[in-house]
N, C-alpha and C positions, 0 to 999 in steps of 0.2 A: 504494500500500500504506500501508495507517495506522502511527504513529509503534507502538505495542505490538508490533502482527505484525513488522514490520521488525527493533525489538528484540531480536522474542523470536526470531527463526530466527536473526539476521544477527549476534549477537555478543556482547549485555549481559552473558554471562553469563560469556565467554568473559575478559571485561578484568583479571582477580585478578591477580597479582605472578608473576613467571616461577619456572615451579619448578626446583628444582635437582635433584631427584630423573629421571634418564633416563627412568623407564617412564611418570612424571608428564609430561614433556615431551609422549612418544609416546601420551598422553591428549589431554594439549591438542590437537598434531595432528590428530590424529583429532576431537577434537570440533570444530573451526574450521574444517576441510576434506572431511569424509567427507560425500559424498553421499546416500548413503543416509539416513543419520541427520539430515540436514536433509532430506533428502525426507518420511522415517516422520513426523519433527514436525510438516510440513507439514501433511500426512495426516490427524492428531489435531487438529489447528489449523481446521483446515479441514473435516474431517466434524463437530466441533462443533459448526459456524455450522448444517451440517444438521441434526444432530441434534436441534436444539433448536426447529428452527421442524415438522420435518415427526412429529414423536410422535402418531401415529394411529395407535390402537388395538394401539399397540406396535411397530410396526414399524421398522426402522432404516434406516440409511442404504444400506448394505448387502442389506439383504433389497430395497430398492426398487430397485435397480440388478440384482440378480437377478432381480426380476420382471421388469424391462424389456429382460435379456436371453433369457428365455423369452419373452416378448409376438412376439420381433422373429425367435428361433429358429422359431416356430410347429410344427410339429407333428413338426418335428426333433429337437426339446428332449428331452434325458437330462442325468443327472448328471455326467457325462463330459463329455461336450459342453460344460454351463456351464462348468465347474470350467477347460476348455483357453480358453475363448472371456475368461473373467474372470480368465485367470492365477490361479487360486484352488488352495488345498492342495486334498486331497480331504475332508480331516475338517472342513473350514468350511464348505466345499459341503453337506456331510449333515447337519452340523450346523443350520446356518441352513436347510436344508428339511424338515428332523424340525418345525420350529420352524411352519413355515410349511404344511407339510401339517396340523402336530394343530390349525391355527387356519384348516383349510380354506381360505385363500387358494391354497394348489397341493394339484393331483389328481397323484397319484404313479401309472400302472400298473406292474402286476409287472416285473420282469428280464427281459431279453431273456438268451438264450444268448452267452454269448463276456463277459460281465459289463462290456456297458455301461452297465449301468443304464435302469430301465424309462423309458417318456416319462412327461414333464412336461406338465404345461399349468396356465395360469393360471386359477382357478373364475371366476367370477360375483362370489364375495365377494372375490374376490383383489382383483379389476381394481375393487370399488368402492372396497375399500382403498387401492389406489394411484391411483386418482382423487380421492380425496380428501385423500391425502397429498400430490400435485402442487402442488396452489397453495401449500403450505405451501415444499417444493421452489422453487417459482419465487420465493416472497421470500429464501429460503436462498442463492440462485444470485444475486441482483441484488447481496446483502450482499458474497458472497462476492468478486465479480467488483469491484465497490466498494475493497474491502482488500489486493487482491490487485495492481489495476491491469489497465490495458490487455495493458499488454508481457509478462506473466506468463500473464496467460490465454489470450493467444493462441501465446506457445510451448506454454505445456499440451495444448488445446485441437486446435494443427496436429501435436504429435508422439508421440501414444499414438493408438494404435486401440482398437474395441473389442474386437479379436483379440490385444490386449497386445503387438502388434507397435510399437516406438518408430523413429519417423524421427530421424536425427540429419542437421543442416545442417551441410556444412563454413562454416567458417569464412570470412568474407569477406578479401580481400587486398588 
């Protein structure tokens, strides 16, 4: 991991003078410890490096990972389905495929009854989009893996599925 990224998750910011004030303490904590909030920074840290090599014709980091989880749903694919298979709210799901259908890359058909939403599939234009965002992608992915390290990428890597399910390792003894 390079000397800025290490910084910037791992503490620089955290080093000020201790506060005296209680609720500022149980700030500090939480900012030096909470998981999550060093994961979200990660997140932002890290779809940057994508963000910035794969901009074709608009597309984000985000929406290319949705495609790829329709590509790989195949004829299964609803909005439901993404939304459970990407741990996604439901209004980002719509949101990002309003986006993605008004620019023809996804064919939307109607609703099915019981509202799980109509299928998906990726158009002709979708997949040349995300064909051509990929190599941008694979320099994004070499940088990333680069700053990140080895040891980093491969807990990421071995412990999330695409089903949002996370393996956790016990700990060794």
């Amino acid at each position: 991991m390079d000397l800025f990224l290490h910084c910037f998750l791992f503490g620089c910011i955290y080093n000020i003078g201790m506060p005296k004030d209680p609720v500022e303490k149980m700030a500090r904590e939480l900012a030096k410890h909470c998981l999550a909030a060093r994961i979200r920074l990660l997140s932002r840290v890290v779809s940057g490096i994508y963000e910035s090599r794969i901009r074709v014709g608009g597309i984000t980091i985000g929406q290319m990972n949705m495609m790829a989880a329709l590509l790989m749903m195949g004829s299964q694919a609803n909005s439901t389905l993404l939304g459970q298979v990407l741990c996604m709210e439901k209004s980002t799901v719509s949101r990002n495929l309003k986006k993605m259908v008004e620019r023809n890359w996804i064919q939307k058909k109607a609703e099915e009854k019981g509202g799980k939403g109509g299928q998906l599939r990726v158009t002709s234009l979708g997949k040349r989009v995300f064909k051509k965002a990929f190599s941008g992608w694979k320099k994004a992915q070499k940088v990333a893996e680069e700053r990140l390290g080895e040891d980093l990428v491969s807990a990421l890597l071995g412990s999330i599925s695409m089903e949002g399910k996370v393996s956790v390792k016990s700990p060794k003894k």
